[in-house]
Steps between C-alpha positions, in 0.01 A plus 500: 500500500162338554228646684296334753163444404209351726385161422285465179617819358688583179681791357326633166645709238326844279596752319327808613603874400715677789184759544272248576747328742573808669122507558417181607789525729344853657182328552572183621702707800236672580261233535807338732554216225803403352518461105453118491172541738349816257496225203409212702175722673439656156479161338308339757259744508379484150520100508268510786261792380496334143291670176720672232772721489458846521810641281549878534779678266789647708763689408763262627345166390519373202171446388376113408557312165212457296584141577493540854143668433362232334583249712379734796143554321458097478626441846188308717505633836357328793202692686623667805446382848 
C-alpha cells in the first residue's frame, strides 16, 4: 500500500533506537506536529540558523563516529542571516 504524499515530498528511511522514537513521537504531539513535520522543522531550522553542530551525549543516541566528527569539525558554515 502506498501512501499519499504531497507534491515534492519523499519518504526517508533511519534507524533510530525505540526510546528515542518514543520521544520524538511524545514531543512532536505536543507541539501538534506529526512525525514527518518534527524532522522536517528540526532540519530546517538548523539549515536556516547555520554555524556548527552542537552534539550533546544522550542516553538513547548513539553518540557520533569519530568520522562523523571530523568531518563535522571541517564543515564551512555559512554566516547566519
Amino acid at each position: 500500500m502506498n501512501k499519499q504524499r504531497s507534491a515534492g515530498s519523499t519518504a526517508v528511511s533511519l534507524s533510530l533506537r525505540e526510546r528515542l522514537l518514543n520521544r520524538i513521537d511524545e514531543r512532536a504531539a505536543a507541539l501538534g506536529m506529526n512525525r514527518s513535520s518534527y524532522f522536517s522543522y528540526l532540519a530546517a531550522k538548523d539549515i536556516s540558523d547555520g554555524g556548527p553542530l552542537t552534539i550533546i551525549p544522550l542516553d538513547d543516541v548513539e553518540p557520533p563516529s569519530e568520522e562523523v566528527k571530523k568531518k563535522l569539525r571541517k564543515t564551512k558554515f555559512p554566516d547566519r542571516k
